[in-house]
C-alpha positions in Angstrom: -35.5 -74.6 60.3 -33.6 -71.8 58.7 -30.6 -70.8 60.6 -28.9 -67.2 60.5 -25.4 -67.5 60.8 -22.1 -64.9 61.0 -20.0 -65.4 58.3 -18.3 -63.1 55.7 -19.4 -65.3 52.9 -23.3 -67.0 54.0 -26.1 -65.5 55.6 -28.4 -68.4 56.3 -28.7 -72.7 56.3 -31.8 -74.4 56.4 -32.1 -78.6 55.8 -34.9 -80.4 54.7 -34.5 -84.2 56.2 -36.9 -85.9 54.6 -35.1 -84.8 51.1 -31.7 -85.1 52.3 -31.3 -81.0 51.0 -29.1 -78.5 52.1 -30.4 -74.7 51.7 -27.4 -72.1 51.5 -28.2 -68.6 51.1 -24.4 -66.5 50.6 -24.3 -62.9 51.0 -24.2 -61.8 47.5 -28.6 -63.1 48.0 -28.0 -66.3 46.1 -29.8 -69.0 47.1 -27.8 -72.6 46.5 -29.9 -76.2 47.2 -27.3 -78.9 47.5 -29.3 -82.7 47.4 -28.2 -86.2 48.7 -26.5 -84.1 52.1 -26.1 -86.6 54.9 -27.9 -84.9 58.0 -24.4 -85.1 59.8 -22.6 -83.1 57.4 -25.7 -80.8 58.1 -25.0 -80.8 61.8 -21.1 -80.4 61.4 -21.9 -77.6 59.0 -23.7 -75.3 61.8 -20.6 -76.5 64.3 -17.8 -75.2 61.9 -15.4 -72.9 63.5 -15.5 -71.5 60.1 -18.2 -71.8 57.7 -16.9 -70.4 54.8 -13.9 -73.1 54.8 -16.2 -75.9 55.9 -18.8 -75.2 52.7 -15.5 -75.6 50.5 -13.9 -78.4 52.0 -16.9 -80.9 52.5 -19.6 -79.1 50.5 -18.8 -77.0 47.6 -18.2 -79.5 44.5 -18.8 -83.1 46.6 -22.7 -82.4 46.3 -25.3 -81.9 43.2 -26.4 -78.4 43.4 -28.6 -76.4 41.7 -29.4 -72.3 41.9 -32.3 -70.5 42.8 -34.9 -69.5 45.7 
């Protein structure tokens, strides 16, 4: 299920469980699809008191990503 979220840097987060795929759309439009996400770092994700910092910290870099729609 796609979520909208406030945040200076990402518009929406959608995860697809039975792929273990995080959707990231930032607010520049580009779509990022991160693979092998474990569902809880989904869930923390969507808790984050900031988003922006939590995509960095435990996202950005730790997970195979590739670009596009």
């Amino acid at each position: 299920m796609m979520v909208h979220v406030e945040s200076d840097a990402i518009l929406e987060i959608d995860y697809a469980p039975d792929t273990a795929t995080l959707h990231v759309r930032f607010t520049d439009g580009g779509w990022y699809h991160y693979s092998h996400v474990p569902e809880r770092v989904y869930h923390a994700f969507l808790a984050a008191d900031s988003l922006g910092r939590f995509f960095h910290d435990h996202i950005h870099d730790r997970y195979p990503y590739r670009r596009g729609r």
